[in-house]
N, CA, C and O of each residue as an XYZ file, in Angstrom:
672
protein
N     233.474    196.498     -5.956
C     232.373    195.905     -5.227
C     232.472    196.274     -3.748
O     233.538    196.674     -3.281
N     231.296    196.133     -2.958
C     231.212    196.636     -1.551
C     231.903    195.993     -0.498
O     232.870    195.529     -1.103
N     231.993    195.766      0.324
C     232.955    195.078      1.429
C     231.627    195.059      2.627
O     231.039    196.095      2.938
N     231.401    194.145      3.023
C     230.738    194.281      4.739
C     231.648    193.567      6.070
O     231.869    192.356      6.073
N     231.982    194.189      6.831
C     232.984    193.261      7.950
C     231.792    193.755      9.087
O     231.366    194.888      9.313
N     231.482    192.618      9.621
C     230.889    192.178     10.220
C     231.521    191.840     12.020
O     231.930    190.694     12.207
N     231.564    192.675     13.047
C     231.946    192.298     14.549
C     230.824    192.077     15.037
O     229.890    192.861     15.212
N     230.963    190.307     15.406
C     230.081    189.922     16.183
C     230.494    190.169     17.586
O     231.620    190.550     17.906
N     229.342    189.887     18.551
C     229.165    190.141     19.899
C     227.848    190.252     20.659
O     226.730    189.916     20.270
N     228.243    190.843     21.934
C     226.704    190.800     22.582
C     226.691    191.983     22.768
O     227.718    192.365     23.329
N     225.538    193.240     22.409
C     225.450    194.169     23.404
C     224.681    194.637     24.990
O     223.803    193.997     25.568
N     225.085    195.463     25.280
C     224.290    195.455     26.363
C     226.074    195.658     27.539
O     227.228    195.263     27.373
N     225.370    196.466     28.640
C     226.609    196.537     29.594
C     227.389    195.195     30.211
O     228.603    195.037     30.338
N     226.438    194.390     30.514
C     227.306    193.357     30.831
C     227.882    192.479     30.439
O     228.532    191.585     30.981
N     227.532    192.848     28.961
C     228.908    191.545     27.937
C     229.532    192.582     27.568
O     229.677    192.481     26.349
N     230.104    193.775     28.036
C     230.666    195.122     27.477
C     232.579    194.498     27.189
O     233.250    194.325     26.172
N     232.832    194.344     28.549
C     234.049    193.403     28.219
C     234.523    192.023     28.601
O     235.337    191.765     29.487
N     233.905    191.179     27.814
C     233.827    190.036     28.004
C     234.524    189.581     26.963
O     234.862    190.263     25.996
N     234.837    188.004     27.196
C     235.928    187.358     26.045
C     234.606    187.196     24.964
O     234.777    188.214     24.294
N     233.465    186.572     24.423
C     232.816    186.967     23.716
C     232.172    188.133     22.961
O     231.211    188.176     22.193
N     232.992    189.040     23.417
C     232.952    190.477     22.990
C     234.135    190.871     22.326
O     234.222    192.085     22.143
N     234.862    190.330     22.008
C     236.703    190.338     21.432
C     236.391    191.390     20.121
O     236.917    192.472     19.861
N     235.729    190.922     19.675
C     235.126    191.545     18.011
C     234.621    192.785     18.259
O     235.135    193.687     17.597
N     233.678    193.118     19.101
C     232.993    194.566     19.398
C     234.074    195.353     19.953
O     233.983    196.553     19.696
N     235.374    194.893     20.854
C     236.324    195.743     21.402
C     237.182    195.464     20.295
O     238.100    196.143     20.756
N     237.532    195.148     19.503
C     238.274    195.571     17.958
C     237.324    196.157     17.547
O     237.836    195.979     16.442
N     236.571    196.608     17.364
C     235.895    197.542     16.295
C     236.114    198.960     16.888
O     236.420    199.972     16.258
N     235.887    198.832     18.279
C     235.835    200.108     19.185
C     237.063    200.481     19.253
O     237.081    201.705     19.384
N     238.326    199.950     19.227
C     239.656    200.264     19.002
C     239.524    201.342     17.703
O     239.338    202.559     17.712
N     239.710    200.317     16.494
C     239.684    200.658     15.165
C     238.845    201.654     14.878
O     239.621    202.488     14.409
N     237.612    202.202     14.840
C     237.037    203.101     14.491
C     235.937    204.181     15.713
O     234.724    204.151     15.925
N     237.016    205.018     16.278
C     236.115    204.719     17.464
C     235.647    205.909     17.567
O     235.563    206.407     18.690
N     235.218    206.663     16.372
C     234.981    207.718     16.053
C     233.820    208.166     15.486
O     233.277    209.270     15.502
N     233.426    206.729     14.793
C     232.683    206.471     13.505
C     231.138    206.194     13.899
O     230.703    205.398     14.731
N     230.124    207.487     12.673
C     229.071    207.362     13.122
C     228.405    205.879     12.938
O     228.763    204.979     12.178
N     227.542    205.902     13.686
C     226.763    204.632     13.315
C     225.268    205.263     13.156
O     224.853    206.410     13.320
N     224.690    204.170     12.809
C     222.964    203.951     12.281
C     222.644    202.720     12.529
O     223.314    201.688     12.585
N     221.044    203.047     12.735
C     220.092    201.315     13.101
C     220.035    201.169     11.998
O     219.410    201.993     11.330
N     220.655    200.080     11.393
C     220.353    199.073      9.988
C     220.376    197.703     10.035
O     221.140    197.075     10.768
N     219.463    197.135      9.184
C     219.873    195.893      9.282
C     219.774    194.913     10.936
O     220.633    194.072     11.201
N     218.684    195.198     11.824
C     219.210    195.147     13.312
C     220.714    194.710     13.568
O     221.323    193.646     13.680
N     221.084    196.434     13.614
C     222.393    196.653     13.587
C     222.586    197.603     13.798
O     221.645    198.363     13.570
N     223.886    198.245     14.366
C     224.763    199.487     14.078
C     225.414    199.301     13.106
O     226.040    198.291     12.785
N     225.299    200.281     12.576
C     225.896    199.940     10.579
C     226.397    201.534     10.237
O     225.657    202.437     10.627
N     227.668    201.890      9.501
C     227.998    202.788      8.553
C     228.460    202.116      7.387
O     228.799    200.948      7.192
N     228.405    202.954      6.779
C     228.451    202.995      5.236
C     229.574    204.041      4.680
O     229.704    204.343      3.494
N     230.597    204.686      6.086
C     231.126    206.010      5.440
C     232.402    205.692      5.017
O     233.112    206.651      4.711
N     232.949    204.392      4.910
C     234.542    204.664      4.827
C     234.802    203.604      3.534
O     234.206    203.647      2.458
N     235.608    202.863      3.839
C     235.901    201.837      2.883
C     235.248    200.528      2.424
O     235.518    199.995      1.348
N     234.173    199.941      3.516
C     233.622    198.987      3.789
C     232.435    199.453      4.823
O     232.668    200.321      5.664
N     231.460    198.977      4.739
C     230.568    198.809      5.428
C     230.350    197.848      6.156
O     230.223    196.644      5.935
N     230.281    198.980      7.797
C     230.986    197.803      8.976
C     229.370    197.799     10.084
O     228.871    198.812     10.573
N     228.931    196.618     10.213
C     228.060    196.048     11.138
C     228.404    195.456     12.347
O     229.268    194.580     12.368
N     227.595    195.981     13.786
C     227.692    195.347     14.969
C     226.178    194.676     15.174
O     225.314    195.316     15.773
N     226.017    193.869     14.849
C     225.226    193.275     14.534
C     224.377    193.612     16.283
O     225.175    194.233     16.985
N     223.079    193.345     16.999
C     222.121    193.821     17.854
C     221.509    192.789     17.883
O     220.527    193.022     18.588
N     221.477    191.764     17.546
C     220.369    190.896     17.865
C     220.906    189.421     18.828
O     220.349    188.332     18.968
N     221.778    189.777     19.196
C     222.383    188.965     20.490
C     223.762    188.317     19.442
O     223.913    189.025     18.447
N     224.767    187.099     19.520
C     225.611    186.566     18.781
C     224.574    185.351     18.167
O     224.381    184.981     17.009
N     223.928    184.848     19.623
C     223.211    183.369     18.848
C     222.219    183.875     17.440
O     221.681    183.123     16.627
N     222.189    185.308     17.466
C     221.251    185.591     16.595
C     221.566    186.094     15.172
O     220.755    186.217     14.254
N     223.185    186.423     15.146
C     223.515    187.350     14.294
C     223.301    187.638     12.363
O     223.388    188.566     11.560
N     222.877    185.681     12.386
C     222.601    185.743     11.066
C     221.343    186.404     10.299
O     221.060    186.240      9.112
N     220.551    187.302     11.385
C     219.193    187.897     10.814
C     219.989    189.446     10.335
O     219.592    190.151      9.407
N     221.138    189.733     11.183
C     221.264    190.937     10.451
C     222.219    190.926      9.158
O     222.098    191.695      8.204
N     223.496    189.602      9.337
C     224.226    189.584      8.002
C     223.625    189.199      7.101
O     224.225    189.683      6.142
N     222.572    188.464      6.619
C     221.527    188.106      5.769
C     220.644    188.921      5.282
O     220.082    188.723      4.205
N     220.430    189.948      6.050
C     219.978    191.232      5.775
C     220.667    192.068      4.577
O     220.334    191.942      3.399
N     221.793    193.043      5.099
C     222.750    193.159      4.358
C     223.148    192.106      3.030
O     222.890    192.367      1.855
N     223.541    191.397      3.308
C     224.344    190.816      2.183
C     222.738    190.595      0.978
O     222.724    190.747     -0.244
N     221.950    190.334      1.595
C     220.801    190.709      0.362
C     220.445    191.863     -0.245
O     220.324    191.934     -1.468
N     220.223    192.984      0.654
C     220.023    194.396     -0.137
C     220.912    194.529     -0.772
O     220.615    194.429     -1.963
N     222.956    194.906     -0.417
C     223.619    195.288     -0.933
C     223.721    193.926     -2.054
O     223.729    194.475     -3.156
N     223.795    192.516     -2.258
C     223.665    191.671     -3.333
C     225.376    191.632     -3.124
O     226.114    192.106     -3.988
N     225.868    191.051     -1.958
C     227.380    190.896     -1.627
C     227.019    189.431     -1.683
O     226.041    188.769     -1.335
N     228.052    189.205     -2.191
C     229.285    187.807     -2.999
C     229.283    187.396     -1.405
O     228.960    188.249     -0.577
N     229.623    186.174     -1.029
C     230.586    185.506     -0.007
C     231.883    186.330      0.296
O     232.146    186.939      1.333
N     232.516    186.232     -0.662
C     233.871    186.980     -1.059
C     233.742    188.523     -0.655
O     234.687    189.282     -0.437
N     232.711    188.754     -0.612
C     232.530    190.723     -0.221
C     232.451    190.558      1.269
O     232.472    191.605      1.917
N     232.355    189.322      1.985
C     232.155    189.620      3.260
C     233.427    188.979      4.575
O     234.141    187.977      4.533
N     233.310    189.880      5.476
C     234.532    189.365      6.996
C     233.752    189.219      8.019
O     233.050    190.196      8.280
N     233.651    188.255      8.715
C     233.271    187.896     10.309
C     234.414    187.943     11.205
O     235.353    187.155     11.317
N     234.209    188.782     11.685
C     235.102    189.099     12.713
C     234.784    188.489     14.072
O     233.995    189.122     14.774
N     235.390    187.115     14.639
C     234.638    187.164     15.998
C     235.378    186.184     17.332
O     236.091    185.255     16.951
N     235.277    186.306     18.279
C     236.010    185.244     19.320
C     235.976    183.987     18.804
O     235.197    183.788     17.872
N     236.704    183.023     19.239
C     237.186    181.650     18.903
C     238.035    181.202     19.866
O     239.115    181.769     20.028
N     237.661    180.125     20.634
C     238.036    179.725     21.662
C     239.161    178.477     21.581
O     239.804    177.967     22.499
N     239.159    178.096     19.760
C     240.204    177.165     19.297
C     241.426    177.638     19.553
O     242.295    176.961     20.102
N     241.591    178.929     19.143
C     243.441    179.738     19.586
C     243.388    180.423     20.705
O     242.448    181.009     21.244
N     244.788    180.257     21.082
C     244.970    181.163     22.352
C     245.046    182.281     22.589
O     245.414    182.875     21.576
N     244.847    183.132     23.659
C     244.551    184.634     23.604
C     245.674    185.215     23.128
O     246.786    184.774     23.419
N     245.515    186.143     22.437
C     246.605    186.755     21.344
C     246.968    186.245     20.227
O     248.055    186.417     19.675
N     245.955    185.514     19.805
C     246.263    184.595     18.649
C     245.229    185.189     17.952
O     244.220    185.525     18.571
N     245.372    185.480     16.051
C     244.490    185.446     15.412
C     244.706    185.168     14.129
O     245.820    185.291     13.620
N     243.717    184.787     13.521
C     243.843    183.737     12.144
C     242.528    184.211     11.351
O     241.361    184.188     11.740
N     243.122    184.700      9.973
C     242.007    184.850      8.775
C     242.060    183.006      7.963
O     242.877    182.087      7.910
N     240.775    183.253      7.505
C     240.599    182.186      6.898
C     239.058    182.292      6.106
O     238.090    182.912      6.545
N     239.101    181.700      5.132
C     238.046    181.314      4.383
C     237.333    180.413      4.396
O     237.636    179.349      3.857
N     236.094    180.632      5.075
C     235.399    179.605      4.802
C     235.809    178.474      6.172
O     236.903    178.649      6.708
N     234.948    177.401      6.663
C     235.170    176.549      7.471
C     234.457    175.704      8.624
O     233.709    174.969      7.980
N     234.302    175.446      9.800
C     233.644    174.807     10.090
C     232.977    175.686     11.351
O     233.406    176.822     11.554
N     231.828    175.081     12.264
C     231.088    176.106     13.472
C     232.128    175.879     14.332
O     232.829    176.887     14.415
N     232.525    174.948     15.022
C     233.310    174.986     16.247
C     232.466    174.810     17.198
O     233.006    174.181     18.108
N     231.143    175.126     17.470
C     230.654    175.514     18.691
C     230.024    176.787     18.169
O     228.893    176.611     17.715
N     230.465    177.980     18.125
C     229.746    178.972     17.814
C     228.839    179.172     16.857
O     228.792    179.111     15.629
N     227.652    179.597     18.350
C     226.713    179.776     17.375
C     226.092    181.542     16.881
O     224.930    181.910     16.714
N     227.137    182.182     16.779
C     226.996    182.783     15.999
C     227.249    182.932     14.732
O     226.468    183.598     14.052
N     228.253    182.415     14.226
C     228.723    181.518     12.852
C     227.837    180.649     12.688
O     227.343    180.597     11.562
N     227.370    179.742     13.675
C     226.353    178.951     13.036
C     224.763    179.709     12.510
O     224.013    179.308     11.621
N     224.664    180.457     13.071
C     223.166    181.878     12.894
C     223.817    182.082     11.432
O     223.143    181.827     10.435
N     224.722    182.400     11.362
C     224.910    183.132     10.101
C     224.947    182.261      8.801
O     224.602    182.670      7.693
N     225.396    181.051      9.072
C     225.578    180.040      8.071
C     224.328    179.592      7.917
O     224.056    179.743      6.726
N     223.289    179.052      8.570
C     221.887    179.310      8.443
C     220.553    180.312      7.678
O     219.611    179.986      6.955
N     220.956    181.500      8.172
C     220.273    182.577      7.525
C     220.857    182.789      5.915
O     220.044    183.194      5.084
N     222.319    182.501      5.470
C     222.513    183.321      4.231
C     222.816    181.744      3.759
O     222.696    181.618      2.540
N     223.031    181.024      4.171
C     222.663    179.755      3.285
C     224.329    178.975      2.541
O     224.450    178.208      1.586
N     225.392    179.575      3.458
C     226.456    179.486      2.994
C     227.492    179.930      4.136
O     227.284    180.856      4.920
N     228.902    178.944      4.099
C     229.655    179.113      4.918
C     231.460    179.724      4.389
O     232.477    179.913      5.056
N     231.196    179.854      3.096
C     231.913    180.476      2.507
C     232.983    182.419      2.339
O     233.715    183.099      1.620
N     232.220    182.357      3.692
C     232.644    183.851      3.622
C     234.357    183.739      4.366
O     235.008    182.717      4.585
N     234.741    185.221      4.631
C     235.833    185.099      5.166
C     235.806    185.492      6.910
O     235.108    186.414      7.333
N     236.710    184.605      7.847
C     236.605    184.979      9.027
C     237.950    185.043      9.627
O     238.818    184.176      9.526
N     238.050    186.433     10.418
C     238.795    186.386     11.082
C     238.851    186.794     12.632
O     238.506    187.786     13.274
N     239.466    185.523     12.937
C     239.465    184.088     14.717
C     240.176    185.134     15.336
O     241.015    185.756     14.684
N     239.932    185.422     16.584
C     240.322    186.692     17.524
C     240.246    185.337     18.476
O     239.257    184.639     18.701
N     241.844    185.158     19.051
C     241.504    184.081     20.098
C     241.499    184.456     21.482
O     241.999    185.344     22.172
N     240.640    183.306     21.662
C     240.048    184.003     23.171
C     240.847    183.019     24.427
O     241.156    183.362     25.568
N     241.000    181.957     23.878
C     241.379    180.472     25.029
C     240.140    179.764     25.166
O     239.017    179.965     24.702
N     240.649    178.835     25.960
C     239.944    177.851     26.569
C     239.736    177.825     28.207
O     240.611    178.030     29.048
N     238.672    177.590     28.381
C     238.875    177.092     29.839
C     239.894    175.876     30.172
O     240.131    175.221     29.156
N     240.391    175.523     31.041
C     240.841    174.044     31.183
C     240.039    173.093     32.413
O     240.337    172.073     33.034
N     238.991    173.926     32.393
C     238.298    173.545     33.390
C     236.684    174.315     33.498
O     236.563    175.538     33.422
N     235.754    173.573     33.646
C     234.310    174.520     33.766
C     233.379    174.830     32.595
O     233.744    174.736     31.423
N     232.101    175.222     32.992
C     231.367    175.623     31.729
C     232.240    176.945     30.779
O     232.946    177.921     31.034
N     231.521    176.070     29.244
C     232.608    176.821     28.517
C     231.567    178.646     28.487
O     232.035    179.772     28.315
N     229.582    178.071     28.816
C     229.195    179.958     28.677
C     230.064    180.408     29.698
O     230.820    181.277     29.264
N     230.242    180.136     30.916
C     230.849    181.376     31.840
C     231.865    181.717     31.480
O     232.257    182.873     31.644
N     232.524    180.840     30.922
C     234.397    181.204     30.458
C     234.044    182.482     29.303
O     234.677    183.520     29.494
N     233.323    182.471     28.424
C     233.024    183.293     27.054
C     232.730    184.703     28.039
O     233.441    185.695     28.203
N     231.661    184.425     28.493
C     231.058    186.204     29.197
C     231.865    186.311     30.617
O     231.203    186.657     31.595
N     233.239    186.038     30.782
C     233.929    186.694     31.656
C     235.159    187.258     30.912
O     235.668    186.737     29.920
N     235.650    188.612     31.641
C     236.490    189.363     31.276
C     237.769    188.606     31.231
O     237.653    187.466     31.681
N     239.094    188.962     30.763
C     239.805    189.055     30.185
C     240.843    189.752     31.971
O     240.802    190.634     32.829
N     241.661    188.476     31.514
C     242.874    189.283     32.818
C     243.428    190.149     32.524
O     243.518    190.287     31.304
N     244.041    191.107     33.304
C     245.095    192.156     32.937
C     246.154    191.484     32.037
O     246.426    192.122     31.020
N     246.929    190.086     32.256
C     247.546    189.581     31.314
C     247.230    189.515     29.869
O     247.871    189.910     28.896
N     245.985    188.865     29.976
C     245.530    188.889     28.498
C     245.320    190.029     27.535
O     245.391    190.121     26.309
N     245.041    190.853     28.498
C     244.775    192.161     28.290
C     245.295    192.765     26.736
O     244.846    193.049     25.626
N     246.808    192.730     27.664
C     247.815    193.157     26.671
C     247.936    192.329     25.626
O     248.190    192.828     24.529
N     247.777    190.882     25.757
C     248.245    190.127     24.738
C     247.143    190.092     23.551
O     247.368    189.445     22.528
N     246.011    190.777     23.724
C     245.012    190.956     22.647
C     245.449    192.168     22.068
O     245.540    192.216     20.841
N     245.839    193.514     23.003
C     246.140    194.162     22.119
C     247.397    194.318     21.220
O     247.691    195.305     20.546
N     248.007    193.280     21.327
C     248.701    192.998     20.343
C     248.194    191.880     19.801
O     249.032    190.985     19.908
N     247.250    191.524     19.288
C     246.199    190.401     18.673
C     245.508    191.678     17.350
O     245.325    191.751     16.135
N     245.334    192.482     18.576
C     244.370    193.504     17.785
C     245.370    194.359     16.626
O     244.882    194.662     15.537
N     246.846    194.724     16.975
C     247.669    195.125     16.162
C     247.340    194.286     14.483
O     246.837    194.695     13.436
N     247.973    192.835     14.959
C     247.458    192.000     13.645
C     246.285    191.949     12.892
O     246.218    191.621     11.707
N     245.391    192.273     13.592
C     243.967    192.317     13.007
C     243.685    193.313     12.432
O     242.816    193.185     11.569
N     244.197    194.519     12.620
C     244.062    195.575     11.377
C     244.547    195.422     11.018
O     244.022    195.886     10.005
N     245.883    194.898     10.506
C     246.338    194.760      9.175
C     245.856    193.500      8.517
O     245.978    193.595      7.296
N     245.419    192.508      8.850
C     244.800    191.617      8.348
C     242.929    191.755      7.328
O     242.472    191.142      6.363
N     242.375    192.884      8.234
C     241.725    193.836      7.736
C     241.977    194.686      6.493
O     241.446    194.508      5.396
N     242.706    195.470      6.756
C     243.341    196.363      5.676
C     243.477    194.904      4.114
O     243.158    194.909      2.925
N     243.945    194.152      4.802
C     244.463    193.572      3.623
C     243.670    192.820      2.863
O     243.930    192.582      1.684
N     242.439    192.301      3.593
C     241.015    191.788      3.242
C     240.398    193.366      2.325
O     240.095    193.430      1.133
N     240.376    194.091      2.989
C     239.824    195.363      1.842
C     240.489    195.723      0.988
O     240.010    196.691      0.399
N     241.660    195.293      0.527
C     242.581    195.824     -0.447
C     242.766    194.838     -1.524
O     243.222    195.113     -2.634
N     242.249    193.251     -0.993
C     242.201    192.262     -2.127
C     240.934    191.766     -3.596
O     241.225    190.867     -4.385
């Protein structure tokens, strides 16, 4: 059966590297080679193991394009990964899990809306918390040189956590 992993985010230059962008800069790590196509309002291939979406229609929006997909291709819950920031763990922290609750995000919440189910699999790219201040500005600001590093070793775990979601 098909696989769709799904990196949410915002595009556009100025959420380019932002902590709500955690998911679009793992994808750009991981495949950064790889053609894409408008599908689904999306950047979408279809060439490797899974069919991987950056979804285009902002994060608050994202469930018009995974709802998309997961209807043409006729993907299970179980066929699908959300990949996306989470402000519950700390930066360099990341956690697969099945299934669960919004948190706040509403791009998980877009998506749980449009396909009618919260059952899929996600894996939490942590971003932090503010300890202080609005939590939008904390999301669409960059990432310290500290953190920096400590995602990309976030991001180490996350491909193999990947890999291992496509191999089950």
């Amino acid at each position: 059966m098909a696989k769709l992993i799904v990196f949410l985010g915002n595009y556009g230059k100025e959420y380019e590297n932002t902590r709500h962008n955690a998911a679009f800069a793992l994808f750009k790590r991981m495949y950064p080679d790889i053609k894409l196509s408008n599908k689904f309002h999306s950047l979408f291939s279809d060439e490797g193991k899974a069919k991987l979406m950056l979804p285009m229609t902002y994060m608050n929006k994202s469930g018009i394009a995974v709802s998309e997909a997961k209807k043409f291709y006729k993907l299970s819950d179980d066929d699908i990964l959300i990949c996306h920031d989470d402000t519950e763990l700390d930066v360099g922290k990341v956690s697969l899990q099945k299934g669960g609750a919004v948190r706040g995000h509403n791009g998980l919440r877009s998506i749980i809306e449009m396909t009618g189910s919260s059952a899929f699999s996600r894996l939490r790219i942590g971003i932090g918390r503010p300890k202080y201040g609005d939590m939008r500005i904390y999301v669409l600001s960059p990432f310290s040189q500290s953190e920096q590093i400590a995602l990309k070793t976030a991001f180490d775990e996350c491909e193999k956590l990947i890999s291992s979601f496509l191999n089950c």
